[in-house]
C-alpha positions in Angstrom: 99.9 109.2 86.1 97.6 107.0 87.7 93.8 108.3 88.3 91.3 106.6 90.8 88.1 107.7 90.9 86.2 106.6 94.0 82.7 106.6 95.7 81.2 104.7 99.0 77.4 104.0 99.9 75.5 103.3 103.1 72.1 102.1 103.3 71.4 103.5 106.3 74.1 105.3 108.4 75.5 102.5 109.6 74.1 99.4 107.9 75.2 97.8 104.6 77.2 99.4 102.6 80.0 99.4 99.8 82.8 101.0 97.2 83.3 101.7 94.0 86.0 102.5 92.3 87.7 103.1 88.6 91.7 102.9 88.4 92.5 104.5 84.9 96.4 104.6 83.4 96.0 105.6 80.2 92.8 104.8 79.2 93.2 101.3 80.5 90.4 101.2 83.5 89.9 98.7 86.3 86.9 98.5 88.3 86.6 97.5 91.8 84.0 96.8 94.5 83.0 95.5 97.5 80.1 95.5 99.9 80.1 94.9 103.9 77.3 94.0 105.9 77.7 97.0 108.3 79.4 100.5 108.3 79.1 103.9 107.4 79.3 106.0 104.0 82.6 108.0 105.5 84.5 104.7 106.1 83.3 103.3 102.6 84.6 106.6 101.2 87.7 106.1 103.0 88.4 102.4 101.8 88.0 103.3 98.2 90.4 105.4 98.3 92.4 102.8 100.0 91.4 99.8 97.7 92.7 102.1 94.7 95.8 102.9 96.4 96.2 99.4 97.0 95.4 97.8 93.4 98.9 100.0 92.2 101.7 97.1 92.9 104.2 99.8 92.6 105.7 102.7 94.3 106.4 106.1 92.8 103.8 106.6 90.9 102.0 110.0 90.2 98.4 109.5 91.3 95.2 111.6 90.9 92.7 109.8 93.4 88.9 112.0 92.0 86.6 111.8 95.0 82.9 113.2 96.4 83.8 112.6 99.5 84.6 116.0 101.4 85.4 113.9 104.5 88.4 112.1 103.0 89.7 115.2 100.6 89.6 117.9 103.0 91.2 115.7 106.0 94.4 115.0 103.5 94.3 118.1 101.5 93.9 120.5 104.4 96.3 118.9 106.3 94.0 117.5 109.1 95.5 113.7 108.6 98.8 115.3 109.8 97.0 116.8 112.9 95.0 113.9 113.8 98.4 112.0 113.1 100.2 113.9 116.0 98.2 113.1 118.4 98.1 109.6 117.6 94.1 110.0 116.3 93.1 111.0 119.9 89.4 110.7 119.8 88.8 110.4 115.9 86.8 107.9 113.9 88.2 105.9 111.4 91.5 105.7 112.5 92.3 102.1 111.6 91.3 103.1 108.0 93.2 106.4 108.5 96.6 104.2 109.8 96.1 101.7 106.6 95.6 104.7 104.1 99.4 105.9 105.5 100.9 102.9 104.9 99.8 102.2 101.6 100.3 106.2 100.3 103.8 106.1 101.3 106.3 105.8 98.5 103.2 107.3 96.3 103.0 111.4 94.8 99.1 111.4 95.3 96.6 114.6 95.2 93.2 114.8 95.3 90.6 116.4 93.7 87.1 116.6 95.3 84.2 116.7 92.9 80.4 117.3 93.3 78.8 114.2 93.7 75.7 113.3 91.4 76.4 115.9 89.1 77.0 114.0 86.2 80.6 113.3 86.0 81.0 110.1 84.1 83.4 108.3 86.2 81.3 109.4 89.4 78.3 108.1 88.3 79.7 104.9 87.6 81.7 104.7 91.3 78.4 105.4 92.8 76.4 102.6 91.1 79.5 100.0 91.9 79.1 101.2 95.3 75.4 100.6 95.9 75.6 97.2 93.9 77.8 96.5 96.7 76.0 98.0 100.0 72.9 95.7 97.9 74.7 92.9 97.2 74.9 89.4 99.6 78.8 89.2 98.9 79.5 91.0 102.2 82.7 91.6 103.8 82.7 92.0 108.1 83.9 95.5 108.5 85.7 93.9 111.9 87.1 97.3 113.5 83.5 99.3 112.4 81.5 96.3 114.6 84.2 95.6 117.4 83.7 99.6 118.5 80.0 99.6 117.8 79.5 96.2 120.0 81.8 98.3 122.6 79.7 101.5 122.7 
């Protein structure tokens, strides 16, 4: 079993803003990150997951993805991927980063388990201060899809 543990940031809601994330296989971790210069916290919470899901070169695995983010646990967990799913994300956010976390869970056995956020769980803590070094950092990505819509509005 594979575990990811993951965390996004905004600073400000949209503005800059980053992931974090830990992958650990048994007790081997990897840490990964990545700011962009404008977005929001649910679509950073979204592409940790995502990033995780996509640092695992193969399929089959058993994975635990650990997350704060109600957002993204509930709307897999609770089925409401499947809904949104059926009618083709009809009016909902996110759905490019919805479409790309299909594609790359397929062929994977993953479950989530959501977690309180800032409540001192190790591998949280450390998610959340990769993500902020991110959102802070000047090594941002264009989140293209987040500023094409926003420009549109």
């Amino acid at each position: 079993m594979i575990t990811i543990y993951t965390d996004g940031a905004a600073k400000g809601n949209p503005g800059n803003g980053g992931y974090g994330v830990i992958l650990d296989y048994r007790g081997k971790r990897k840490e990964l990150s990545q700011g962009y210069r404008m977005t929001t916290n649910n679509r950073m919470e979204l592409l940790a997951v995502i990033a995780g899901l996509e640092a695992i070169k193969k399929k089959g695995w058993e994975v635990e993805v650990v997350s704060d983010s109600k957002y993204v646990v509930d709307a897999v967990e609770k089925k409401w991927l499947q809904g949104w799913v059926a009618k083709d994300f009809k009016g909902k956010k996110n759905s490019d980063l919805w479409k790309r976390y299909l594609l790359v869970a397929k062929g994977q056995k993953i479950r989530f388990k959501w977690i309180k956020g800032h409540a001192g769980h190790l591998e949280n803590e450390r998610c959340d201060q990769l993500a902020v070094a991110a959102a802070e950092s000047d090594q941002f990505l264009i989140d293209h899809e987040f500023e094409r819509l926003r420009d549109a509005e």
